[in-house]
N, C-alpha and C positions, 0 to 999 in steps of 0.2 A: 339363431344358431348358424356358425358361416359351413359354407358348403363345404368344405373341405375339413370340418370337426371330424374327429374319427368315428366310424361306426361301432356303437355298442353292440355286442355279438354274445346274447348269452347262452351255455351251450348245458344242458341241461344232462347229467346224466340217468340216464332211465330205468337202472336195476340197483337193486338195494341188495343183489344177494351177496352171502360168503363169498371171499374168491370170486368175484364176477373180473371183468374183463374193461366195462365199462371207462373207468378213469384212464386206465393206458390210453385207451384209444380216447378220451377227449383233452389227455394231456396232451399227445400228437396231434392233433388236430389244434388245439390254440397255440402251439409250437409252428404250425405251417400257417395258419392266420395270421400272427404276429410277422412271419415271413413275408407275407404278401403284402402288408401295408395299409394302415389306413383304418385299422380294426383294433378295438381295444374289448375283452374276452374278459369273461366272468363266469368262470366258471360255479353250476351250480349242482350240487350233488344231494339227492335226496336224503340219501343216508343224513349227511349233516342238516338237512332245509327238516327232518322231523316232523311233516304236516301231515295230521290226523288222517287215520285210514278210512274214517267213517264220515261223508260229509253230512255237514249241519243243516237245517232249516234256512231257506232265505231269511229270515227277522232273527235270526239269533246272531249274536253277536260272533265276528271271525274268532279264530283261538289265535293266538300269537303269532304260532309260528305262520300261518298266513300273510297276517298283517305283517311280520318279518320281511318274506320274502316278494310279495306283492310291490312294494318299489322298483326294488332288481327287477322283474318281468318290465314294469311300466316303463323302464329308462332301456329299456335295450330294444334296438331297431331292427335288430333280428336274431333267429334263435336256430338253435342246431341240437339237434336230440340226439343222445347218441344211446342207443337202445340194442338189447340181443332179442332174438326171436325164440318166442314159449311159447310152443305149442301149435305156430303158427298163426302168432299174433306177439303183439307186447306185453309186458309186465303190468300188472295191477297197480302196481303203485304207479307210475308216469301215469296211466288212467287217471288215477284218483289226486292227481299231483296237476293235471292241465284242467279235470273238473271243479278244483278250487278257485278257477281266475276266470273270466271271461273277458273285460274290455283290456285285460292287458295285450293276451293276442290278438286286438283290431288289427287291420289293415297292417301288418307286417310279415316279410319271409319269415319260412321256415325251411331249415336243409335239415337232410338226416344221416345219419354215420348208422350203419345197422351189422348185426354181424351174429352170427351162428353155423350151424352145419353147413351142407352143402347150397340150402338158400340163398345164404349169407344173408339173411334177414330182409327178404325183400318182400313178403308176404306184411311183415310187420309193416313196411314201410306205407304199404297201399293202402292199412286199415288208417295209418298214423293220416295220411292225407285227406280222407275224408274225414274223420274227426277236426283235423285245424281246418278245413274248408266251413265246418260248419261254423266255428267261433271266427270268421271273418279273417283268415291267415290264406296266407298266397305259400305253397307251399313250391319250390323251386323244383323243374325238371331233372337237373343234376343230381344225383345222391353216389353217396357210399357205401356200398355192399362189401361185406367183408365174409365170402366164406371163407369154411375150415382158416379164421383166424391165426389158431394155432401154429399151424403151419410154415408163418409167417415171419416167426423170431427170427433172428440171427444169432448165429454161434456165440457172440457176446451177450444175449441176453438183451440186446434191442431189440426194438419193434417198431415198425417194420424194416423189413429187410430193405434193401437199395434199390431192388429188383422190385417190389411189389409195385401192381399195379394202380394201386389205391392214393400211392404216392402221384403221381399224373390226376389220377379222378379227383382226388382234393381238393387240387387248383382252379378248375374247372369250375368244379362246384361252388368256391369260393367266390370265383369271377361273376357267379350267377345271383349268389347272394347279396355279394355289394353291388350290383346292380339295381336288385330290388330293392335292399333298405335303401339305397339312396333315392330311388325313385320315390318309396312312399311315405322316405321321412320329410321328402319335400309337399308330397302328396297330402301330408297331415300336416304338415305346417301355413301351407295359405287354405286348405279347409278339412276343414277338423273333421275325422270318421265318425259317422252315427250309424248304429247297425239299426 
């Protein structure tokens, strides 16, 4: 793989509900990735990935749509969750969505885009961290908090505004991310992660 391959970045959307919020905000985000250079985005949305709510036994065999979407984790050198905050946590399904996989999050970042009330989902983010800490994921200092989201439109119906702050954190974040996939894609390629 030459060093200078683009980083695979997949960014996971982490609500399944009506009217969520989620896809604006990770289609802006792989609009400002693609900006920065270097990074090739795959976007993955639960809604479409359909992976079972109830997981299976170890010895039983995966359902489909696992084994669907288990490549995509495998190939991407890092990952960006973009998640709202319920209840002061994340949604059930991105739970039951990162409980499906385990060596695909070895030894890779993870950033988060987070966004709700006046949190702006940063409660989510701290559970979100120890959960990838455990599955052997380096989760990135930089994140995106997005409170009162709403707020944020522009009289045209963009999002976000020119002024928002998030626009600046982005980049940031970004810089932090292909730091590390780069670091631990080379990290896994002369030796291989064993948990």
């Amino acid at each position: 793989m030459a060093e200078d391959e683009p980083l695979g970045v997949a960014v996971i959307i982490g609500s399944t509900r009506t009217g969520r919020f989620g896809p604006t905000a990770a289609e802006w985000f792989a609009a400002r990735a693609r900006w920065h250079g270097g990074v090739r985005v795959d976007l993955v949305d639960l809604v479409d990935a359909g992976l079972p709510a109830t997981l299976g036994d170890p010895d039983d065999d995966l359902p489909a749509q696992v084994r669907a979407l288990a490549p995509r984790l495998a190939a991407a050198d890092a990952f960006v969750v973009v998640t709202p905050e319920y209840n002061q946590s994340f949604p059930a399904p991105l739970k039951t969505a990162i409980d499906w996989f385990y060596t695909e999050w070895h030894a890779k970042p993870v950033g988060f885009i987070t966004y709700g009330r006046e949190s702006g989902g940063v409660l989510a983010a701290a559970q979100l961290r120890q959960v990838f800490a455990e599955l052997h994921a380096v989760a990135v200092p930089m994140a995106v908090s997005l409170p009162r989201y709403w707020e944020q439109f522009a009289a045209d119906g963009s999002w976000p505004k020119p002024s928002a702050e998030a626009n600046t954190t982005v980049m940031a974040m970004l810089d932090q991310l292909c730091w590390w996939a780069r670091a631990l894609r080379d990290a896994r390629l002369k030796h291989p992660y064993t948990a």
